[in-house]
Steps between C-alpha positions, in 0.01 A plus 500: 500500500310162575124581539536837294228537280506593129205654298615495132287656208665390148301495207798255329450137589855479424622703731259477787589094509864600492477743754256336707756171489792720614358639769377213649840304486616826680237431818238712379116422522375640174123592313548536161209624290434657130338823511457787720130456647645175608799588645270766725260243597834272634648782670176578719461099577812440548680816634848395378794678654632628163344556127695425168290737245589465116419870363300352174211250645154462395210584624667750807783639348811435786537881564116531611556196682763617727301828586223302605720298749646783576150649592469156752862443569858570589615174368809561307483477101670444223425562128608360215561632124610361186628868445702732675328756395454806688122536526449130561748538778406832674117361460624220679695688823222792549200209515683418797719198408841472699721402197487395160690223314562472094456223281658284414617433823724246689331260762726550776515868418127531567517322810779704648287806422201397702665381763668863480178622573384238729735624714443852480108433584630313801761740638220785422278295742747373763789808499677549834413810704731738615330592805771278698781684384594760765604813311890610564335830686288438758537137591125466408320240204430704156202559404363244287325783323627707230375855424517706215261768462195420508582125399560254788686154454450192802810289400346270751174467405590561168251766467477806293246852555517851331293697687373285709340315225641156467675401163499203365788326324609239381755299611743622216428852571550463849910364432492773291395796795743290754748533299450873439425586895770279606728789329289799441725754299731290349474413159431148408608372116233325307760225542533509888110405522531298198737295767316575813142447425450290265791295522729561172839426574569475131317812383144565330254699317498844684121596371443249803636759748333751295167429471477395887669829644148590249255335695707574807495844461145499351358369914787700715463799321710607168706745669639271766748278294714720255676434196837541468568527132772277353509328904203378607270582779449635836297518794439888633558512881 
């Protein structure tokens, strides 16, 4: 991750010294600042290729901070909270971040999770296309366009429309729809995309998964991914 750039908003000097110490010994380029208005300012100079957003910061609170990159950006995000509270976290996910991550946290663990979803932006950006694969029927390259409806997916050019209209996601959210349309009907475990999108061998928090199938559903249309109560979720063919 040499190069990778880190905006970090933290209010605690503590911390953000810490932090900003650990993640340079790990290769990262960092810009650490104290409040909210600040950290907006750095991300428009700079344009860092992922945000660190404590929840509680002055002057922009870090929840109205990562809508307003998210009004400019894709750039993956993650926010941090001193509470694993329910509101602070769903506040956090439908704003747009990618992930969250609790205090008090371990070093490393932090920098495994955004190189999680370093990796996820990339792949999102730089996926293979299927249109080489010659399908076991005719002999002839599948379409690198998926159809479903009246939504249409270009795994190639990682593209998304509903109606014709194009949709814009964000990287996160389009794992999340390849993941779907690379299976549509079968059911997929809020632990399977745990895994698969953003990376959690181990396990996680499944309001993740839930509040993006949210937002997914909210720009695909609510009808086209369907809950499967006490399962998980699935795409309608």
């Amino acid at each position: 991750m040499a190069d990778t750039h880190v905006l970090f908003v933290e209010d605690d000097d503590v911390i953000r010294e810490a932090l900003q110490l650990t993640l340079e010994r790990d290769g990262f380029q960092v810009t650490a600042v104290a409040d909210g208005l600040a950290g907006l300012e750095a991300f428009r100079a700079d344009r860092p290729d992922i945000a660190l957003l404590d929840v509680m910061v002055p002057g922009l609170d870090g929840v109205s901070l990562c809508r307003r990159i998210r009004d400019e950006s894709t750039v993956p995000v993650i926010m941090l909270s001193a509470r694993a509270d329910s509101i602070d976290v769903v506040l956090g996910l439908e704003a747009g971040a990618d992930d969250y991550v609790t205090k008090p946290f371990d070093g490393a663990v932090l920098v495994a999770r955004i190189r999680a979803v370093l990796r996820r932006f990339q792949h999102s950006r730089t996926a293979p296309a299927p249109a080489d694969d010659p399908s076991p029927d005719t002999g002839e390259p599948a379409s690198a366009i998926l159809t479903f409806g009246d939504l249409e997916i270009d795994t190639e050019g990682m593209e998304v429309r509903r109606a014709g209209e194009p949709v814009a996601l964000t990287p996160t959210e389009m794992r999340l729809l390849l993941e779907f349309s690379s299976a549509p009907g079968t059911v997929l475990t809020r632990d399977q995309l745990l895994e698969r999108v953003w990376d959690y061998g181990w396990g996680g928090d499944t309001r993740v998964v839930d509040v993006h199938v949210q937002r997914l559903r909210a720009k695909v249309g609510q009808q086209r991914i369907e809950t499967v109560r006490g399962f998980g979720y699935k795409l309608k063919g």
